[in-house]
C-alpha positions in Angstrom: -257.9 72.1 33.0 -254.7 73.8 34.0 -252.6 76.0 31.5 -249.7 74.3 30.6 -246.4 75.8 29.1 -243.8 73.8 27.4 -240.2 74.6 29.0 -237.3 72.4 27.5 -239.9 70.0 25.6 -242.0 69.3 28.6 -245.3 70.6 29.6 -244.9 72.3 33.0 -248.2 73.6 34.3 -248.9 77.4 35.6 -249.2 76.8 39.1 -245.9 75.0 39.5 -244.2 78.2 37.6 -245.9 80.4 39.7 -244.7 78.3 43.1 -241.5 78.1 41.8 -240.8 82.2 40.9 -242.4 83.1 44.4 -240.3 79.9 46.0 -236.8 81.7 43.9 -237.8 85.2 45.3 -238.5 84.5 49.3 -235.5 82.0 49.2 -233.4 84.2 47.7 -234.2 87.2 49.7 -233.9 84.8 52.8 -230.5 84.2 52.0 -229.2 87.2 50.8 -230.6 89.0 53.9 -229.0 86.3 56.6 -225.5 85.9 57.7 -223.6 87.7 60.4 -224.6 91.1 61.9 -221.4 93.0 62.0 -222.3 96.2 64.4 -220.0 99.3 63.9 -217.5 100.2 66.6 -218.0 103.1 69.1 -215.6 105.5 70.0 -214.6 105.3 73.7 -216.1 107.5 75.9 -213.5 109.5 77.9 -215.6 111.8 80.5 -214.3 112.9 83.5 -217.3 111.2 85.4 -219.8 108.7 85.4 -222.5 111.7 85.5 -220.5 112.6 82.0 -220.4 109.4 80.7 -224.4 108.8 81.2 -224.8 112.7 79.5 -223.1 111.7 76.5 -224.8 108.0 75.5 -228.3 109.6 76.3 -227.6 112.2 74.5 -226.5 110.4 71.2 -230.0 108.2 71.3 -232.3 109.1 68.9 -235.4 111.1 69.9 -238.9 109.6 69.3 -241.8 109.2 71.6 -241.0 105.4 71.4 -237.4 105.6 72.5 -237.6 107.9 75.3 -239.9 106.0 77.6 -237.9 102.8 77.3 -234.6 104.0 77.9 -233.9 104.3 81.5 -231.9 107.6 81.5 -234.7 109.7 79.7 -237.7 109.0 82.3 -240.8 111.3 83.2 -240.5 113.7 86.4 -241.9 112.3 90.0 -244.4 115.2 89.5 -246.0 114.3 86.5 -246.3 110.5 87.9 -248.0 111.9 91.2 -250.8 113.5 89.1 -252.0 111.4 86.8 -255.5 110.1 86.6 -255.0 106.5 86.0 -255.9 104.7 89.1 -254.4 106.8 91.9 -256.0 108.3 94.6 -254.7 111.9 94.1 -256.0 115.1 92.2 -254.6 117.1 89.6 -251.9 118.6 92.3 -251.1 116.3 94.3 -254.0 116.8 97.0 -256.0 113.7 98.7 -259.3 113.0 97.0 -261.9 112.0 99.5 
């Protein structure tokens, strides 16, 4: 047998007041959590170049290990690509292996 509770004269068992208090909370976290994304305006950028321009929206990124290697203006050195370990043909300083 299921416990039963009696809401507004009629017997409502547990499960279905347990399915509808977890359906109320998801749906209403759904829906107060949806609508329209409104992102906040940036100032314009007034540099003098386009060297200037890049300077400035790199450096108002965050900084985390994460970030850096997806954004395209914060990448690794040539040198530290040449020496790796991971596949390549090529020692610690750049020499031939053989």
């Amino acid at each position: 047998m299921v416990q039963t509770y009696s809401i507004f004269g009629k017997q409502v068992a547990s499960h279905y007041l347990a399915m509808g208090v977890l359906g109320t909370l998801f749906g209403g976290v759904y829906l107060s959590t949806g609508g329209s994304k409104k992102t906040p305006a940036a100032p314009p950028i007034n540099a003098s170049s386009p060297d200037e321009a890049d300077f400035i929206k790199c450096a108002a990124l965050p900084v985390s290990p994460v970030s850096s290697l997806d954004v395209g203006c914060l990448t690794w050195p040539q040198e530290v690509h040449r020496g790796s370990r991971r596949g390549g043909e090529e020692g610690e300083r750049g020499e031939a292996l053989g």
